[in-house]
NURODO-194274 format. One record per residue: residue in three letters; x, y, z of N, C-alpha, C, O in turn; residue number from 1. Coordinates in steps of 0.2 Angstrom, whole numbers, padded with zeros to 4 digits. Atoms other than C-alpha are relative to their C-alpha. Layout:
BEGIN
ala|X|Y|Z|X|Y|Z|X|Y|Z|X|Y|Z|NUM $
...
REM end
This chain:
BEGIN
unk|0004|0005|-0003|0587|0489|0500|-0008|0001|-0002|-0011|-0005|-0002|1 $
unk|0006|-0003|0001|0570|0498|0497|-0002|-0005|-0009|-0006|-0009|-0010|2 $
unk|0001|0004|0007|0572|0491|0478|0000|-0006|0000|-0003|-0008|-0005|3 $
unk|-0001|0006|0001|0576|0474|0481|-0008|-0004|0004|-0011|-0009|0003|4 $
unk|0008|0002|-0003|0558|0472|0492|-0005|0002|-0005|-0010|-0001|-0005|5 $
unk|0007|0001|0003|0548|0479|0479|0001|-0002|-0007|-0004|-0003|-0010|6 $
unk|-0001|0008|0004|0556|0467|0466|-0004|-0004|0003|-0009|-0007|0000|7 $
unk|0002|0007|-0001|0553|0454|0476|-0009|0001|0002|-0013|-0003|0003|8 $
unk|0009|-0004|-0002|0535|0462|0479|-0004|-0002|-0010|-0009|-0005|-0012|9 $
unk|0002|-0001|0009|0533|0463|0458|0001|-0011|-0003|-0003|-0015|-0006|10 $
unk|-0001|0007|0003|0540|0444|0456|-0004|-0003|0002|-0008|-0005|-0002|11 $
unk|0007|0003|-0001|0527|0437|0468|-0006|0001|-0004|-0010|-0003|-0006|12 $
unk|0007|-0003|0002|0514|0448|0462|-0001|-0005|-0008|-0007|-0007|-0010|13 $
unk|0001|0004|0005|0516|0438|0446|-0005|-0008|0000|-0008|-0011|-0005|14 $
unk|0004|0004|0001|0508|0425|0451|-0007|0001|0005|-0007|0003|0010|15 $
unk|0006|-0005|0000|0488|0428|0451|-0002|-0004|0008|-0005|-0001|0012|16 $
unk|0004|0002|-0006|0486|0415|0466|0002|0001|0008|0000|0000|0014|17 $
unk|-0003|-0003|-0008|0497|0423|0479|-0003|0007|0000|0000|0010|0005|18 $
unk|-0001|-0006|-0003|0490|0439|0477|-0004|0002|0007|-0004|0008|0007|19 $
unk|0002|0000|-0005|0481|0439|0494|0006|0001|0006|0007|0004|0011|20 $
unk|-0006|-0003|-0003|0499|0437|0500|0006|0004|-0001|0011|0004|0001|21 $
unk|-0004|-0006|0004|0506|0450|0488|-0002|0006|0006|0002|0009|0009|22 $
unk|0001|-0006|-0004|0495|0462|0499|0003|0000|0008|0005|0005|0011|23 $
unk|-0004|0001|-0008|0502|0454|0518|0005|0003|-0002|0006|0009|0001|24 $
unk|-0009|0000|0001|0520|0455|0508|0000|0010|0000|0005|0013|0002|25 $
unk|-0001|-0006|0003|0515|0474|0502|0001|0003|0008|0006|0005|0010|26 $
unk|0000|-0004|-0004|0509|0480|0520|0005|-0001|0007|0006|0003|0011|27 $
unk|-0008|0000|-0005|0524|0471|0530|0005|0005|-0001|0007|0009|0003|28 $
unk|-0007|-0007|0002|0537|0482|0519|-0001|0005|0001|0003|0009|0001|29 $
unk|0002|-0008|-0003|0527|0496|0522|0001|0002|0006|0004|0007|0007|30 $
unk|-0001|-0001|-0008|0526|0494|0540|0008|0000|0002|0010|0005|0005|31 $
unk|-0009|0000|-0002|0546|0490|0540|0002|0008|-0002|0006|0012|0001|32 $
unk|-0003|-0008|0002|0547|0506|0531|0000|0003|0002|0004|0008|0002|33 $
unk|0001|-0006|-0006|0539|0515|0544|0004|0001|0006|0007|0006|0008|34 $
unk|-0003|-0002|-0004|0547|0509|0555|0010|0001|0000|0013|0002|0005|35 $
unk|-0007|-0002|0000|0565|0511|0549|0001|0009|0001|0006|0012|0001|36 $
REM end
């Protein structure tokens, strides 16, 4: 499960105008991860 979030983390990240919510999308999955 962990892999398939930081895919979908790398495919956004490709593009350069979402990266503002490449970081929301990073510290959501982080927070999820915490709290799993």
């Amino acid at each position: 499960m962990r892999e398939l979030e930081n895919h979908e983390i790398q495919r956004r990240g490709n593009i350069p105008a979402d990266r503002g919510q490449r970081v929301i999308l990073r510290k959501a999955t982080l927070q999820s991860a915490l709290d799993r």
